[in-house]
C-alpha positions in Angstrom: -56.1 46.7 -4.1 -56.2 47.0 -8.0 -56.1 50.2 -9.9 -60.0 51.3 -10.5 -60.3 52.7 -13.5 -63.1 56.0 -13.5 -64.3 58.4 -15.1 -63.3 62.0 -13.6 -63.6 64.6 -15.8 -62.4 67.7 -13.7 -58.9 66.0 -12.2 -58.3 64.3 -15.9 -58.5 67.8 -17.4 -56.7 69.5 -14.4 -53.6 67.1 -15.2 -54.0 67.5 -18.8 -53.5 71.0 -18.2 -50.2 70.2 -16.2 -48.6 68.2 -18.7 -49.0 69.9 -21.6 -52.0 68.0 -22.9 -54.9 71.0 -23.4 -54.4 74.3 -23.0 -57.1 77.0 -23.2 -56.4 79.1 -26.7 -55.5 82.7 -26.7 -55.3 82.5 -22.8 -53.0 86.2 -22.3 -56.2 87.5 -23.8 -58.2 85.9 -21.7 -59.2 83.4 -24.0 -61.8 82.8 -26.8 -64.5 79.9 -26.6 -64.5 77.3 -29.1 -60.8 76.6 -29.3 -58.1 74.7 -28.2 -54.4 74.7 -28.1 -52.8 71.0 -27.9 -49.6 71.4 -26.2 -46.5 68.7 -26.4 -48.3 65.8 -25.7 -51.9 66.5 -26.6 -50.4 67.1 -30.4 -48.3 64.0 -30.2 -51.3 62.4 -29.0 -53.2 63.2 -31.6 -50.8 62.8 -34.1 -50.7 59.4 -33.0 -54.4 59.2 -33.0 -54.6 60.7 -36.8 -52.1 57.8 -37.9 -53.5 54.7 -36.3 -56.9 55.9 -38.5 -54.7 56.5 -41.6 -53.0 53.0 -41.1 -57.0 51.5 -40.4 -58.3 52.9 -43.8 -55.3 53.8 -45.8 -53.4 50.1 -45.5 -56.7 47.8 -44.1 -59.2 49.2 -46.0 -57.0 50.1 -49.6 -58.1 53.3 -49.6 -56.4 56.3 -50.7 -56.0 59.9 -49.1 -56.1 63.1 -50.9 -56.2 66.6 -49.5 -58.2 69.6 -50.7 -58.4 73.2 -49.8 -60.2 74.4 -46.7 -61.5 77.5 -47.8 -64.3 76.9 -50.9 -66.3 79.5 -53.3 -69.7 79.6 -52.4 -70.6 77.8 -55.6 -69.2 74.6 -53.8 -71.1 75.0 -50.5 -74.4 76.0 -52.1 -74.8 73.4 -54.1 -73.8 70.9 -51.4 -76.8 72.6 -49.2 -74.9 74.0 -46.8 -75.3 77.6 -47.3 -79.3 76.6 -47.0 -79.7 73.9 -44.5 -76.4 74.1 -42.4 -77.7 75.8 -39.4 -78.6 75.8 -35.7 -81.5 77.1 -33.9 -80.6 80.8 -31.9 -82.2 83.0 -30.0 -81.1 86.3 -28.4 -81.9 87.7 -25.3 -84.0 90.9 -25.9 -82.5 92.8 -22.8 -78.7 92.2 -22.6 -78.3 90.8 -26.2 -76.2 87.9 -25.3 -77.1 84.8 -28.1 -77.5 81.3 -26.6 -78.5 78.1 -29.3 -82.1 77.6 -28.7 -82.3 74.3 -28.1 -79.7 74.0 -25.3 -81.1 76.2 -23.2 -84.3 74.3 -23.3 -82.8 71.4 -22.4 -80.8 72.9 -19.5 -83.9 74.0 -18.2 -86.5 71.3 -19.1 -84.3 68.7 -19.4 -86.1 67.6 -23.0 -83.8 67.0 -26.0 -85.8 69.2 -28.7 -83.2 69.1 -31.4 -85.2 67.5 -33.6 -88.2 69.9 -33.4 -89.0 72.7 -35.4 -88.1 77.1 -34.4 -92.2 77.4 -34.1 -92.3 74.1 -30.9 -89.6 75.2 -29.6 -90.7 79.1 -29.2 -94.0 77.4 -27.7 -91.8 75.3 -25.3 -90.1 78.6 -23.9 -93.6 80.8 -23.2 -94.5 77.3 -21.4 -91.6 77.2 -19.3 -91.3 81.0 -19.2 -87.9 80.4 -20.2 -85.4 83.4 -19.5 -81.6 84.4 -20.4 -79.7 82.4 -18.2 -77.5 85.8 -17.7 -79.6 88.6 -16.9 -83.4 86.8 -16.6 -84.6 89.1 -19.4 -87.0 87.6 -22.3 -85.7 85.7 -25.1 -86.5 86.4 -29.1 -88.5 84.5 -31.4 -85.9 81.2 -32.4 -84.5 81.2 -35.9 -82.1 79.8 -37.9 -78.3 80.5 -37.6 -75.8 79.6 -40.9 -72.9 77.7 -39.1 -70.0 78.8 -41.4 -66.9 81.0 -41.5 -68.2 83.3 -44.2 -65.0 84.7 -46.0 -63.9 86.6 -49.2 -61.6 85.4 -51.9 -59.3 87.6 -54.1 -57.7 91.3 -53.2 -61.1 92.8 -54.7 -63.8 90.6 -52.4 -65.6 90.1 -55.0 -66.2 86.3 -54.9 -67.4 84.8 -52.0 -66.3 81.5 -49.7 -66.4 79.6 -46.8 -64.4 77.8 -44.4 -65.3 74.4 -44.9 -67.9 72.9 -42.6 -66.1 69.5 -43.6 -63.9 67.6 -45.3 -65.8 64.9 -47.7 -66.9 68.3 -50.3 -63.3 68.5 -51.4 -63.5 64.6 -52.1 -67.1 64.7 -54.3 -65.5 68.1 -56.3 -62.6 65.4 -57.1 -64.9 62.9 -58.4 -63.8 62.8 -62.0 -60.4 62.3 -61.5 -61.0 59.8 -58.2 -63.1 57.4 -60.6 -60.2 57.7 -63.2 -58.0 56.9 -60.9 -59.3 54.0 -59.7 -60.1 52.8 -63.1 -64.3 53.2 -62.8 -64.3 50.4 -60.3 -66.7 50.4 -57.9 -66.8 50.4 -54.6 -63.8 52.6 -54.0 -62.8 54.6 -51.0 -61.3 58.0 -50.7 -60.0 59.8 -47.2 -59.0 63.0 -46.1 -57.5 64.3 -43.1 -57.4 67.8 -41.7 -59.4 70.6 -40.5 -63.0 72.2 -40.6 -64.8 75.4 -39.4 -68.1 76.2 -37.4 -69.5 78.8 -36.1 -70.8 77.6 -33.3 -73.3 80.3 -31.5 -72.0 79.6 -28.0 -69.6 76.3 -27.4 -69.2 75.3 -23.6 -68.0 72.0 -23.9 -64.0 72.5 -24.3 -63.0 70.1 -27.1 -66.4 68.9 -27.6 -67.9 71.6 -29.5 -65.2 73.3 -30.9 -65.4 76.5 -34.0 -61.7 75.1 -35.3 -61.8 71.2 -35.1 -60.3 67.7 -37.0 -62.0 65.5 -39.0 -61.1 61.9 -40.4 -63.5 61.4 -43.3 -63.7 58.4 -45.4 -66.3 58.5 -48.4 -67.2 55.0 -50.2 -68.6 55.2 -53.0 -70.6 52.4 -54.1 -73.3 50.8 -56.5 -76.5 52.0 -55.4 -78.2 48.5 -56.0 -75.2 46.8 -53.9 -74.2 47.8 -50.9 -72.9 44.6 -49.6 -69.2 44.4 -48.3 -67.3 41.4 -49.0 -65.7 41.5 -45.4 -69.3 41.1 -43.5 -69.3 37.6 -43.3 -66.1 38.0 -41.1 -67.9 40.2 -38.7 -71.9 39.3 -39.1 -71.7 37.1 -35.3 -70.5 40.8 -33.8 -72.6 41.8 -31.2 -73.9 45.7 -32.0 -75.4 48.2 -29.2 -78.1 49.3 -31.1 -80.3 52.6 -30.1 -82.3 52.2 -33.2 -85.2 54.9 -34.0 -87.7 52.6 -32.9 -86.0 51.8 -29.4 -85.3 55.9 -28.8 -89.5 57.3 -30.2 -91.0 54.1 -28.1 -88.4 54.6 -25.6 -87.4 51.2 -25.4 -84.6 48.5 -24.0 -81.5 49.0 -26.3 -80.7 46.6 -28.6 -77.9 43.9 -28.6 -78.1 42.2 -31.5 -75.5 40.7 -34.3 -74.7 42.6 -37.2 -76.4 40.1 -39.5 -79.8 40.3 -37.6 -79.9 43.8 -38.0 -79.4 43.4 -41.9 -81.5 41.1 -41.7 -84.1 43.3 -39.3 -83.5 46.2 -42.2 -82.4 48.0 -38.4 -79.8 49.2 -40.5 -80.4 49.7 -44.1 -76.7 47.9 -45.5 -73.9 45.5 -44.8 -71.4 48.6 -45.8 -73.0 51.1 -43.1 -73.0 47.9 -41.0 -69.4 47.2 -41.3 -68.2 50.5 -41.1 -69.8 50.7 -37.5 -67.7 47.9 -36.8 -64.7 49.3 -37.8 -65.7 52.3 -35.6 -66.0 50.8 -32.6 -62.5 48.2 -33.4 -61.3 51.4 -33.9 -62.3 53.1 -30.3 -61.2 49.6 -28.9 -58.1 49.4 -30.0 -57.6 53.5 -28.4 -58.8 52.1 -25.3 -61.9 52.9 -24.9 -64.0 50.2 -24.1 -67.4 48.5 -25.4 -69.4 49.8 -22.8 -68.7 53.0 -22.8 -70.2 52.8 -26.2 -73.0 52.8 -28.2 -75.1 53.5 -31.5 -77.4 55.8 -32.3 -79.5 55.9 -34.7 -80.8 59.6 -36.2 -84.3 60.2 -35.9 -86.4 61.7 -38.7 -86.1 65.4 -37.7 -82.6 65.8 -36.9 -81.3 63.4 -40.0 -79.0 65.3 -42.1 -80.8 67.0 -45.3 -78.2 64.5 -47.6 -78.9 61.7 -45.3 -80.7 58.4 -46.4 -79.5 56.6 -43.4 -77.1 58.0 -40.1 -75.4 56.6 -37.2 -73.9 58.1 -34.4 -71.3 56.0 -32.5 -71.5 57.8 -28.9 -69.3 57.7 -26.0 -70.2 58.3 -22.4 -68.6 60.7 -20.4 -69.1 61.6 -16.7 -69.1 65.7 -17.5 -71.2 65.7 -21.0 -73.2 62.1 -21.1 -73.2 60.4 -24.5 -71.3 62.8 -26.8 -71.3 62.0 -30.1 -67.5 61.0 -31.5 -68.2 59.1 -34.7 -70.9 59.8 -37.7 -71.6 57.0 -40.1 -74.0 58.2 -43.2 -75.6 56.6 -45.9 -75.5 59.9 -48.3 -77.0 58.4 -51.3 -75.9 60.4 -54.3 -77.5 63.6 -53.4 -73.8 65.5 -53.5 -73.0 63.8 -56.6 -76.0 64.7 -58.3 -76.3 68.2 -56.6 -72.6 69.0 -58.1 -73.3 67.5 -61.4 -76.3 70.0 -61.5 -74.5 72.8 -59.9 -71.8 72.7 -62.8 -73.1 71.5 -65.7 -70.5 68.0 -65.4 -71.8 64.7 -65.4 -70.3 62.7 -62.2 -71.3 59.3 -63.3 -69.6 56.6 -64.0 -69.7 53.6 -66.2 -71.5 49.8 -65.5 -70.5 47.5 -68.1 -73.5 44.7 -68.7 -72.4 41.0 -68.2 -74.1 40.9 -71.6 -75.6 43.6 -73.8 -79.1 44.4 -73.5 -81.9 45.7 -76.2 -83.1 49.2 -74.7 -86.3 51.5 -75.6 -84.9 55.1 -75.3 -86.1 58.7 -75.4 -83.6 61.2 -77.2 -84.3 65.3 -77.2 -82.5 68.1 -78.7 -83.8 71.4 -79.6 -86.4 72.5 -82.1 -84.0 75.5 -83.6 -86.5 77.3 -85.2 -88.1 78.1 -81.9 -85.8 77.0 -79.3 -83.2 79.9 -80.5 -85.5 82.6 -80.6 -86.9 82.1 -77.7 -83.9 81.8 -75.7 -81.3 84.0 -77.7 -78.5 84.4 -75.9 -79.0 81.5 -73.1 -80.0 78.9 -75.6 -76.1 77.4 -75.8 -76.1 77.1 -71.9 -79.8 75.2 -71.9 -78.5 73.1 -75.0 -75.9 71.8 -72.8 -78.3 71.0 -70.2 -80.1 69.4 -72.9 -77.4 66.8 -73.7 -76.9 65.6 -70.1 -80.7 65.5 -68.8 -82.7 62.3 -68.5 -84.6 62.7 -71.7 -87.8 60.1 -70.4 -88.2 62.2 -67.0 -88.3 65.6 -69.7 -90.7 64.1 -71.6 -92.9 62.8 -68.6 -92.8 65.9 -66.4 -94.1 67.9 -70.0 -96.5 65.2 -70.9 -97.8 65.8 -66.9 -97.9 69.2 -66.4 -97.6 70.5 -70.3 -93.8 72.6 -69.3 -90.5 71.8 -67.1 -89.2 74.3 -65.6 -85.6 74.5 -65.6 -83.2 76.4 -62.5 -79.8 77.6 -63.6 -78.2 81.2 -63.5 -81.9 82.1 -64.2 -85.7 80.1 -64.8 -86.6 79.1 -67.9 -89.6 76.9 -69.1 -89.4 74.2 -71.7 -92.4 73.1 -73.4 -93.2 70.4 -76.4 -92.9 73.3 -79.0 -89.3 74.0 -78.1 -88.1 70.2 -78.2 -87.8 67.3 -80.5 -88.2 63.7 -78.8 -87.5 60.6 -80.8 -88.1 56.8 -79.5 -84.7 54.9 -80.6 -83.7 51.3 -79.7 -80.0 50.6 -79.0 -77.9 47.8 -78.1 -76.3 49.0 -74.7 -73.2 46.8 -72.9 -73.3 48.8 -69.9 -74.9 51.9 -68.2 -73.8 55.2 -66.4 -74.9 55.6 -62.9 -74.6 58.4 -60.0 -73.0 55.9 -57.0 -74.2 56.0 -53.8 -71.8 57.1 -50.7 -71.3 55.6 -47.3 -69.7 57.8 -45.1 -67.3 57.6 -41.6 -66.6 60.8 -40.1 -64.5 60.4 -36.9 -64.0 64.0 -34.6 -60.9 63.5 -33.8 -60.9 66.3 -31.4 -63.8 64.6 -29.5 -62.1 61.3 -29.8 -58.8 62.3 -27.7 -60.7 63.5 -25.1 -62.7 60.1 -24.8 -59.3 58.8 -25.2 -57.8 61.2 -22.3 -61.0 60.5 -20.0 -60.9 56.7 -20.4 -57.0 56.3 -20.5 -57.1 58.1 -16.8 -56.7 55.9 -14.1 -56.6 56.2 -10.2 -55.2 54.1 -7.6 -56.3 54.0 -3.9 -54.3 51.5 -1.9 -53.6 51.5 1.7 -51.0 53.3 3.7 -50.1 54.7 0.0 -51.2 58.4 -1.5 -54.0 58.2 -4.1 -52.3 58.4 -7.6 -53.8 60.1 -10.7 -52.1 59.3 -13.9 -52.8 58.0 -17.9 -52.6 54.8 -19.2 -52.5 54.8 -22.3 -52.6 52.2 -24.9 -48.5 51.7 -25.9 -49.6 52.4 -29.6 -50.4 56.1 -29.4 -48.8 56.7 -26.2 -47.1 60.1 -26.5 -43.8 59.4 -25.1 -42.8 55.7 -25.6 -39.6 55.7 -23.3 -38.5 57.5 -20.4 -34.6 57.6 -19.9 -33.5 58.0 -16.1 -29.7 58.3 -14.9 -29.8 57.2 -10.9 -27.9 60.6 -10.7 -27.5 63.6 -13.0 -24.0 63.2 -12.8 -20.7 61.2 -12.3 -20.9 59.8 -16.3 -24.2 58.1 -15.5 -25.9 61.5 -17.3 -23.8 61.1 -20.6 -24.8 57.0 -21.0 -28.4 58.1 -20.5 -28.0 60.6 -23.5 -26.0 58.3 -25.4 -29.3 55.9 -24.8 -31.8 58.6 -25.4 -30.1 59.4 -28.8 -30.1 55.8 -29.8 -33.3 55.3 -29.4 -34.7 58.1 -30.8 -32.5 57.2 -34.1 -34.4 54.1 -34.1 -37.9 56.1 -34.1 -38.8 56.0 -30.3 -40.1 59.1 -28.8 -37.9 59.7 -25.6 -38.0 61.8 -22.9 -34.7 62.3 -20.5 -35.5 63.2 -17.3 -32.8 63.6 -14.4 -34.8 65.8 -11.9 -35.8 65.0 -8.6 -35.7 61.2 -6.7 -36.5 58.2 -8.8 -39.2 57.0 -7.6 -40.9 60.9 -8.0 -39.5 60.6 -11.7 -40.8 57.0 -11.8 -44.1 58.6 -10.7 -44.2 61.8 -13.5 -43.5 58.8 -16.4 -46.3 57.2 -14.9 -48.2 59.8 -14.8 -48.0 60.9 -18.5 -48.7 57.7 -19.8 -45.2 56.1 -20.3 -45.1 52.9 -21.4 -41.3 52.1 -20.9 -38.9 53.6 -18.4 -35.0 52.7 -18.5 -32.7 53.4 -15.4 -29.3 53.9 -15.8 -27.3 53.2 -12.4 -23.5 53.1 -11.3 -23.6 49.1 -12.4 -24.4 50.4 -15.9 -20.6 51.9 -16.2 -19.6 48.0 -15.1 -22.1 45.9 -17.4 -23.5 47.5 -20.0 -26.8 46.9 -18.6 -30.0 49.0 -17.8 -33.0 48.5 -15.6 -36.4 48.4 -18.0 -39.5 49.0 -15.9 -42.8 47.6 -17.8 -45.4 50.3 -16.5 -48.4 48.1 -16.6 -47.0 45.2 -14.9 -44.3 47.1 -12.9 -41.3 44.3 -13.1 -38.1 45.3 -13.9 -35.2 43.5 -15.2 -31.8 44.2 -16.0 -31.1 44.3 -20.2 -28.0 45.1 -22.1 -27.5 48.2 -24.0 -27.3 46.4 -27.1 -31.0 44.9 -26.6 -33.1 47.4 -25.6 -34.6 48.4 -28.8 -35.6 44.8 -28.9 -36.8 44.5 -25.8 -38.4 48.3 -25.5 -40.6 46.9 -29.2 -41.9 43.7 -27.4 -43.2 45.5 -24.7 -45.1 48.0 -26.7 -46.5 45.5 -28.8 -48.3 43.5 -26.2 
């Protein structure tokens, strides 16, 4: 009987535990929810993990990687909207004071997924289903909104405030500037960053699936908003795409299976660059073993999209313990953290179109009427002159035609009117234009990704007159250990050739483990179980030949190679 591959979330964790895969954090003080230790191999793993997305996007894609702080001054976060908008429904229970997130505990209860609705539904939802604390039964406070972020202090005074970042791509869009220099005002261009990010969460149960200390794997494209094609869709448009579009989840619908080019072409999804990106999400996921159907996209609906968001996808992955869990978020951003940023600080983060040929333009140009513009102002009128020279001059002029002021948010409000500017009609030959890009953006968990790794990499084999064996398969690219080295006996000369081995190998950039504890076959069975792809025995007809056994682990043959050829032969089998 064949090896039946399953999902089983407790014994997967249980040996993952074992082996030095996951270990609860802080665990002599009895732990703390919402983090994780890796141990050995879980931070091999993942290391392993982290590189295959670097090589994916750094050499497939051409993009480049920076890295940025993870702590931020407020300034950052609130003009990004997080300090606003980044938040999560909470409610407390009025007679133990234990906090729980709102809109888990309805579902747990009603089984509805209400994260879309707003506080006010939601409190209506619990008085219907006389919803208690799931601790002590007693009644549960009005919902309201809960700020996600590690709130911090920068500087021995404290008197500036900051966050821990709530992601990655904000150190990218500060950079902006000095990115588009850098790749020489081309567009589309791609930036990445690796590394970690910080939320509060109000009460994470899920292990590594909602985690307050977590990875991310961000890629931000930034592209021409009137062209978001990709020049690599025509190589993938026939791809078949599990699609769980809006439509199919508010009319509750059959999923989607449909080619990327008929859901361009369907407007089910709004660009062949958000298109293609899914793809490379899911080759991605592939190539970590996990396969197609344990995978599928979501599509965000209207009440839970992000408040930067023109367009988001979720790629999900089905697990036995948590259902579809979220691994993978693809956005369409537009330029709203450009153009919040630009606002924020007074910089213009544009970039430069030239024209294929110039063009004739009808302009509006405003600067300030001095003799009223200073003494109404004083000392604030340099800061609103700067303003002045970076506005959109036509949308000025409009919005005080309209409604006969603008009113203008910086440090503090002020109103413009027609008396304190001076607007002049000019025509100009123009070769080119400035524009805000748009951004498309992959963020991978890669927290949430090993574990769909770990759950779908776990096998178990139930043949006859044999005990049941529970052990990882993974794919030989990220496999933690490559090779296992194993003298027949820890002893008689056969330990020392099995160290000089071990050290060879690991000179030529194998990870290696030496193991000469216990029977073969139970040291056969602990390689096995970890994932192993490779194990090398060294017997008494080693001292004679120069020869090893190599065991393949997937196919379980074994044959006898010199010492001389097994870097060779260890490379082919990982390969295939």
């Amino acid at each position: 009987m064949e090896s039946i591959i399953f999902m089983n979330h407790e014994k997967m964790m249980n040996i993952g535990a074992k082996r030095g895969f996951l270990w609860p954090s802080f665990e002599i003080y009895s732990g703390v929810s919402g983090f994780t230790d890796y141990g050995p191999l879980g931070a091999t793993l993942k290391n392993n993990i982290m590189q295959k997305w670097r090589k994916q996007y750094t050499a497939g894609e051409g993009f480049y990687e920076i890295e940025s702080p993870t702590v931020m001054p407020k300034e950052v976060l609130k003009a990004s909207g997080h300090v606003d908008n980044f938040t999560d429904p909470m409610t407390k229970c009025e007679k133990c004071g234990e906090v729980f997130r709102a809109d888990h505990i309805i579902e747990e209860v009603t089984g509805q997924d209400v994260e879309s609705l707003p506080n006010e539904e939601m409190d209506q939802i619990v008085i219907k289903n006389n919803i208690k604390c799931p601790t002590c039964g007693g009644d549960l406070a009005k919902i309201w909104n809960y700020n996600l972020m590690f709130k911090t202090q920068i500087g021995a005074k404290g008197t500036k405030p900051g966050y821990m970042r709530p992601e990655t791509a904000q150190g990218i869009f500060i950079l902006f500037k000095r990115l588009s220099r850098f790749y020489r005002n081309k567009l589309p261009f791609g930036v990445v960053q690796l590394g970690k990010a910080y939320r509060n969460e109000i009460s994470p149960r899920q292990g590594v699936i909602r985690l307050r200390e977590f990875t991310q794997a961000e890629c931000e494209i930034f592209l021409d908003p009137e062209n978001k094609t990709n020049p690599k869709f025509k190589n993938i448009a026939d791809e078949v795409l599990d699609l769980c579009s809006q439509d199919v989840q508010i009319n509750e619908k059959e999923e989607l299976h449909i080619t990327a080019q008929e859901a361009i072409d369907t407007g089910i999804i709004s660009s062949e660059m958000l298109t293609y990106q899914l793809y490379l999400a899911r080759k991605f996921l592939n190539e970590l073993g996990i396969p197609n159907e344990m995978l599928r996209f979501r599509q965000h609906l209207p009440g839970e999209m992000a408040h930067y968001a023109l367009d988001c996808w979720d790629v999900e992955c089905l697990t036995d313990q948590y259902g579809w869990v979220e691994i993978i978020g693809i956005a369409d951003r537009g330029n709203y953290d450009l153009t919040q940023h630009g606002k924020e600080s007074n910089e213009e983060l544009s970039i430069y179109i030239p024209y294929d040929e110039p063009k004739t333009i009808t302009k509006n140009t405003v600067k300030p009427n001095l003799k009223v513009f200073g003494p109404t102002f004083k000392g604030d009128a340099p800061k609103i002159m700067g303003w002045l020279k970076n506005c959109d001059a036509n949308e000025l002029k409009e919005k005080i035609d309209a409604d006969g002021k603008y009113t203008l948010e910086l440090d503090n409000t002020y109103e413009l009117t027609s008396e304190h500017l001076l607007f002049e009609e000019t025509t100009e030959e123009v070769k080119g234009e400035k524009l805000i890009p748009h951004v498309i953006e992959p963020s991978f968990g890669i927290d949430r990704i090993l574990y769909c790794v770990l759950l779908h990499s776990f096998h178990s084999a139930n043949k006859e007159d044999e005990e049941d064996k529970d052990y990882f398969k993974f794919q030989n690219e990220i496999a933690p250990i490559q090779v296992s080295v194993l003298p027949l006996v820890n002893k008689k000369g056969l330990d020392i050739i099995a160290s000089e081995i071990q050290e060879n190998l690991r000179n030529n950039g194998f990870t290696v483990d030496y193991d000469g504890s216990g029977s073969i076959g139970r040291r056969y069975a602990r390689a096995d179980e970890i994932g192993i792809p490779v194990a090398i025995t060294v017997d008494f007809d080693t001292k004679e030949d120069n020869t090893v056994t190599v065991r393949n682990r997937d196919t379980e043959e074994q044959e006898r190679v010199p010492i001389t050829e097994l870097s060779k032969v260890i490379k082919s089998i990982i390969k295939n």
